[in-house]
PAZAPA-4460 file (N, C-alpha, C; in steps of 0.05 Angstrom, whole numbers, plus 32768, in hexadecimal, padded with zeros to 4 digits):
% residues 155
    n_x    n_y    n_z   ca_x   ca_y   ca_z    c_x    c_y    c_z   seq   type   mol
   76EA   7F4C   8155   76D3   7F5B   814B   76CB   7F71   815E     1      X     A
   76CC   7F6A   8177   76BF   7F76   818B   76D6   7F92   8192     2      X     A
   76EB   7F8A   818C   7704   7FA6   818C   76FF   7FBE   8176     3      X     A
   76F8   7FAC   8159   76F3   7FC2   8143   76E0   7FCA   8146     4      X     A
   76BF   7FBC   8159   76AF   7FD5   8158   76B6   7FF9   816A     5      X     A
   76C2   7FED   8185   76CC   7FFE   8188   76E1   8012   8187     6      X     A
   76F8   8010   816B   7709   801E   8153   76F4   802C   814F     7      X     A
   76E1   8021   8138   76CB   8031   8131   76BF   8046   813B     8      X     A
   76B6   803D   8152   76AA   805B   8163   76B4   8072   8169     9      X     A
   76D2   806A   8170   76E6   807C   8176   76ED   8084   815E    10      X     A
   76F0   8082   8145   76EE   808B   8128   76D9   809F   8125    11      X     A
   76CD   809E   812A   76AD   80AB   8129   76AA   80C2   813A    12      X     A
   76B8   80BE   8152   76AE   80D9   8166   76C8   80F1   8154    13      X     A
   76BD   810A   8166   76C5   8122   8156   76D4   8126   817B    14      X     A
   76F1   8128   8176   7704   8139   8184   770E   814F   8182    15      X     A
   7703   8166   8197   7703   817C   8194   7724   8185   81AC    16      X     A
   7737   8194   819E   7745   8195   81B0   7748   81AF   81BB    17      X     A
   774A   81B1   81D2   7752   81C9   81E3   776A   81D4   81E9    18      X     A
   7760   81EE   81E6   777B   81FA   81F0   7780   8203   8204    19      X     A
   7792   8212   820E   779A   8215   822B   777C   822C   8235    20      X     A
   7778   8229   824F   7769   8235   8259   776B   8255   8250    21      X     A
   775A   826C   8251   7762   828A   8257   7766   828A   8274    22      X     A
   7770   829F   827C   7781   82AA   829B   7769   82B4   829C    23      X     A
   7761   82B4   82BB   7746   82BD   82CB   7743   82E5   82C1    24      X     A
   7765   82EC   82C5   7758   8309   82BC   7749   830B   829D    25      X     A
   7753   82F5   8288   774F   82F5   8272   7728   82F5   826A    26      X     A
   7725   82E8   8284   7704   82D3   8289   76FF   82F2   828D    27      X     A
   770B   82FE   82AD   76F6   8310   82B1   76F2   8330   82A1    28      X     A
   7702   8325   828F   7707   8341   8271   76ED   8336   8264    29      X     A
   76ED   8327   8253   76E5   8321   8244   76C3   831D   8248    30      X     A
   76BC   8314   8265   76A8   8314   826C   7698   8320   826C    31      X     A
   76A2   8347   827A   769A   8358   8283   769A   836C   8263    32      X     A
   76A3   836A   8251   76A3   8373   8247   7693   836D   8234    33      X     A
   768F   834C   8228   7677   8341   821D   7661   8346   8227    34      X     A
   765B   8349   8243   763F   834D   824E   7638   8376   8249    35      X     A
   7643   837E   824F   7644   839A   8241   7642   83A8   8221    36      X     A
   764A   8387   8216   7647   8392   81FF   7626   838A   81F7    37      X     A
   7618   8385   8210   75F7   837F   8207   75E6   8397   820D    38      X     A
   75F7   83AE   821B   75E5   83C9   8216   75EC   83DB   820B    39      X     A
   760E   83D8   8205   7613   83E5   81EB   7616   83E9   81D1    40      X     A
   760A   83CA   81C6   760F   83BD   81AC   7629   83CA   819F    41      X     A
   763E   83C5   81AE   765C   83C9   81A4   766D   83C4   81AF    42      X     A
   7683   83B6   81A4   769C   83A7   81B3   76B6   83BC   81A6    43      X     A
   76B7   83D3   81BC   76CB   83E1   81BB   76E0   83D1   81C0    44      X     A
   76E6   83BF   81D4   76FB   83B2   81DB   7702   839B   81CB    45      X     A
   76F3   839B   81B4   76FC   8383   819D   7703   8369   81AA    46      X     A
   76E9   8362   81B6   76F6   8346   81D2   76E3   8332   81BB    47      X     A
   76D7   8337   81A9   76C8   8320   819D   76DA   831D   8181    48      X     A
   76E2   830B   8172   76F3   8307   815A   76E4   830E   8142    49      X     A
   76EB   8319   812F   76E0   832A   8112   76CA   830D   810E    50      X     A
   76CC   82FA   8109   76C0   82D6   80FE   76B0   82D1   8117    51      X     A
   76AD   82D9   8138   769F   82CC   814E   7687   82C1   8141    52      X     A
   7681   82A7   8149   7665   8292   8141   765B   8299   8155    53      X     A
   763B   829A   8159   762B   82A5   816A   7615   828A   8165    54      X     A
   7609   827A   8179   75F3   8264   8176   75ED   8273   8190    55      X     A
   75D6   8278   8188   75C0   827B   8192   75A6   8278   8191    56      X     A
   7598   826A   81AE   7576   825F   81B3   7573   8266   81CE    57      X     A
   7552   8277   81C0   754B   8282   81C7   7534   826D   81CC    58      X     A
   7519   8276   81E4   7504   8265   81DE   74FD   8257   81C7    59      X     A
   74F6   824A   81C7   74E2   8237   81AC   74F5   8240   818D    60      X     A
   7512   8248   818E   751F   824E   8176   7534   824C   8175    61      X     A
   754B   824C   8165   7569   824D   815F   756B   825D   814A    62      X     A
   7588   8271   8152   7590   8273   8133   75B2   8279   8138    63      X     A
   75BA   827D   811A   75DC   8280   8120   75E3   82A7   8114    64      X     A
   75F8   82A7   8121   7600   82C2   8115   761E   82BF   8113    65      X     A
   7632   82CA   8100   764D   82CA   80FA   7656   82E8   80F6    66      X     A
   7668   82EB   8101   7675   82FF   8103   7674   831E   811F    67      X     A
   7684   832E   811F   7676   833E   8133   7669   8351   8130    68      X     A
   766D   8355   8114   7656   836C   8108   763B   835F   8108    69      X     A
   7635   8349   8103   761C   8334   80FC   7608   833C   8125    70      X     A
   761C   8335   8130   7612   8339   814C   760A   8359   8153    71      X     A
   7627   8366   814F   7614   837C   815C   75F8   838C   8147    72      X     A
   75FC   8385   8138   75DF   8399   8122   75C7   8380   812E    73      X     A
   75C8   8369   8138   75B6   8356   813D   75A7   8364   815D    74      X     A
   75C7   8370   816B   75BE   837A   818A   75B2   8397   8182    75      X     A
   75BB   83A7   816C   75AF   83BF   816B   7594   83BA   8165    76      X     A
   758B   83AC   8158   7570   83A4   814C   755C   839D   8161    77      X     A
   7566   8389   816E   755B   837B   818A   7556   839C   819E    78      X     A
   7567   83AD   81A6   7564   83BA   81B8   755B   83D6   81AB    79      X     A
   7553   83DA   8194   7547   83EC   8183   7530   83FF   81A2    80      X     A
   7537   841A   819F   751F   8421   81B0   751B   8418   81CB    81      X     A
   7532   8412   81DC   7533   83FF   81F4   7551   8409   8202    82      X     A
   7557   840B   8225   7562   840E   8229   756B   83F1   8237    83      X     A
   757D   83E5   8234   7586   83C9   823E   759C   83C8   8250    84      X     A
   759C   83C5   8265   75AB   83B7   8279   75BC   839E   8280    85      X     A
   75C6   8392   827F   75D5   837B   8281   75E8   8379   829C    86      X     A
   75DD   8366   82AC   75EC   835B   82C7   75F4   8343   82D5    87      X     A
   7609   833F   82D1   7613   8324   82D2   7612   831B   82EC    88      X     A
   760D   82FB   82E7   7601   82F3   82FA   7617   82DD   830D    89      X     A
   7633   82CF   82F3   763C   82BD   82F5   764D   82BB   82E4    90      X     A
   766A   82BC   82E1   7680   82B9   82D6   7685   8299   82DB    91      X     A
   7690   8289   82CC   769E   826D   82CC   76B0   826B   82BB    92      X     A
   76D5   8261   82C2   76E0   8257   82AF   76DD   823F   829E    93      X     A
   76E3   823A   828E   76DE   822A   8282   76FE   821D   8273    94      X     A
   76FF   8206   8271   7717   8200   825C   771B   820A   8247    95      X     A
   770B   820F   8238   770B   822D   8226   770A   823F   821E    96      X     A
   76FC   824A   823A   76EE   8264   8233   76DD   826F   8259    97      X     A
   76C5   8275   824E   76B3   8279   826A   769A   8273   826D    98      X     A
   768E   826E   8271   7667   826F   8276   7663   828B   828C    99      X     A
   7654   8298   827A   7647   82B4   828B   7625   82A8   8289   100      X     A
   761B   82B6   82A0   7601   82B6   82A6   7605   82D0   82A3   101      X     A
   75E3   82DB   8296   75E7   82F9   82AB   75C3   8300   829A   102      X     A
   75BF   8310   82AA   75A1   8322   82A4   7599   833E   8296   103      X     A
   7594   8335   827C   758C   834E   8271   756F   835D   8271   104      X     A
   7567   8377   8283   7555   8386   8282   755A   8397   8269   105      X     A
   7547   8397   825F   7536   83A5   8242   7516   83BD   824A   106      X     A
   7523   83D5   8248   750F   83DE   8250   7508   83F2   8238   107      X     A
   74F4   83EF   822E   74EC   8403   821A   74C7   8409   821F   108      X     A
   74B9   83FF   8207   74A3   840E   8218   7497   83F9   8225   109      X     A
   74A2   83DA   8222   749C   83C4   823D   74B6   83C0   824E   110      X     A
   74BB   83B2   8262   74CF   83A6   826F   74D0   838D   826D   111      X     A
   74E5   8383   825A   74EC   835F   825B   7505   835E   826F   112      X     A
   7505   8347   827B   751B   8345   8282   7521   8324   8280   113      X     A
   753F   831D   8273   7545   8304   8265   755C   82FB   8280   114      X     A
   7564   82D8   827A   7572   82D7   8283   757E   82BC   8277   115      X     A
   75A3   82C2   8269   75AD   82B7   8258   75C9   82AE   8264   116      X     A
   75C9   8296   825C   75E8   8282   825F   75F1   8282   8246   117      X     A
   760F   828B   824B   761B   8290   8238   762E   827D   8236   118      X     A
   7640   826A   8221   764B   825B   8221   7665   8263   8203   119      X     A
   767F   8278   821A   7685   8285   8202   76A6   8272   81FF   120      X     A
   76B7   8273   81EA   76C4   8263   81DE   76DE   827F   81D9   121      X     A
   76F7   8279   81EC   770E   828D   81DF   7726   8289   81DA   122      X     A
   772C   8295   81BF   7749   828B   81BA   7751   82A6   81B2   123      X     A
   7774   82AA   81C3   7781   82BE   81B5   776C   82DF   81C9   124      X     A
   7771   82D3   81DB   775A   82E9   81E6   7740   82F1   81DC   125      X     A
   7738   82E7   81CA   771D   82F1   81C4   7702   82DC   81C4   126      X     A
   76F1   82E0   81BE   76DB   82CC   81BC   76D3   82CA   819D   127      X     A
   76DC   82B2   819C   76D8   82AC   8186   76BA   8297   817F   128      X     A
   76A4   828F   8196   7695   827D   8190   7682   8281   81B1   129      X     A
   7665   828A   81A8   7654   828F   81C0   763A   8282   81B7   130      X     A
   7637   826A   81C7   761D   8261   81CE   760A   826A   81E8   131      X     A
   75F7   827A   81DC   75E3   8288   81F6   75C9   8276   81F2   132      X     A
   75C3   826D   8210   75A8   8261   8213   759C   8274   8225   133      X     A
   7587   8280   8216   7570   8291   821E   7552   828B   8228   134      X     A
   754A   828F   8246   7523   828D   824D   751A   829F   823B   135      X     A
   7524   82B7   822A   750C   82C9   8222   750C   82E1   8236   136      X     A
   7501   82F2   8223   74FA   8312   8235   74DD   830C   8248   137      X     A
   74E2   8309   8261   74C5   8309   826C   74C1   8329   8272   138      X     A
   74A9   832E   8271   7495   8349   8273   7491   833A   828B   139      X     A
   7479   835C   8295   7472   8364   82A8   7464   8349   82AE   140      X     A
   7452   8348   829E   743B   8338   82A9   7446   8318   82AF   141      X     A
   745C   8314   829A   7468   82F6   829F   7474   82F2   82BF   142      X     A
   7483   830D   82C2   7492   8309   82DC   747B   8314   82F3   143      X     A
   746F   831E   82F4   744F   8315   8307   7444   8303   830A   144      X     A
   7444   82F4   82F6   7431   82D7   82F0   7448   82BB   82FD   145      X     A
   7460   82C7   82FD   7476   82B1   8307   7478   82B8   8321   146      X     A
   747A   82CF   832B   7479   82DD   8345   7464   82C2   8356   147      X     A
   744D   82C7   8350   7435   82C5   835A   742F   82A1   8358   148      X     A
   743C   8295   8342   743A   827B   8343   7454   8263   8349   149      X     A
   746B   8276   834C   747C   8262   834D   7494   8278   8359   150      X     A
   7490   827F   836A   74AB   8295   8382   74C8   8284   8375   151      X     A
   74D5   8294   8379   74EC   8290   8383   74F9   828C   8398   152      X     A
   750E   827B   8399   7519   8271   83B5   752D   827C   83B8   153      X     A
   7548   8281   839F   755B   828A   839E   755C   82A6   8386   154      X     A
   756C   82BA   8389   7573   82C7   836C   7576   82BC   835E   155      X     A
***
């Protein structure tokens, strides 16, 4: 009895299989070019796949986007009236893919500046699947008010 409960479990879990790693130059293509495509809302280099899934949460929200047209009219929208910056902070390979950190300044007639982990997914050279966990655009007054109550130790 005690064997078939655990059949069962192992029935039940979801096996996801991997494929071979990308090559580090592949990581540091794809990286630099994903993070660039956050102040240009455009992937000249066609490094994201026509179908790329996008999950993304943001503070206090989630939502999904499909495709790469779906993303960039989502980044044109977002940076409407704003000049945006993007600077990476942290490349990681990954068995599938990479995790980028990196910091986007937004400057229009406030200054936010965000900072997002990226958890991107590639096959066939491209990214086909990006989970970003986002703090939010902090303003002036947020990053004064953090300044002043809680320093920093490190970048």
């Amino acid at each position: 009895m005690r064997g078939d409960r655990a059949i069962r479990t192992v029935e039940s879990m979801t096996i996801t299989s991997v494929q071979q790693s990308p090559d580090t130059a592949t990581v540091e293509h794809l990286a630099a070019a994903f993070n660039r495509s956050f102040e240009t809302c455009e992937d000249p280099d066609q490094i994201l796949s026509t179908d790329v899934f996008f999950d993304l949460f943001p503070p206090f929200w989630r939502f999904q986007l499909q495709g790469r047209d779906a993303i960039q009219q989502q980044l044109r929208k977002l940076n409407e009236g704003c000049e945006v910056t993007s600077r990476i902070l942290r490349v990681v390979p990954t068995s599938d893919g990479f995790l980028l950190e990196h910091e986007e300044t937004s400057c229009g007639e406030h200054t936010e500046i965000a900072r997002k982990l990226w958890h991107c997914v590639v096959r066939n050279g491209q990214i086909v699947e990006a989970t970003c966990y986002c703090n939010g655009g902090w303003d002036d007054e947020l990053r004064a008010r953090h300044a002043a109550e809680a320093p920093i130790l490190r970048p």
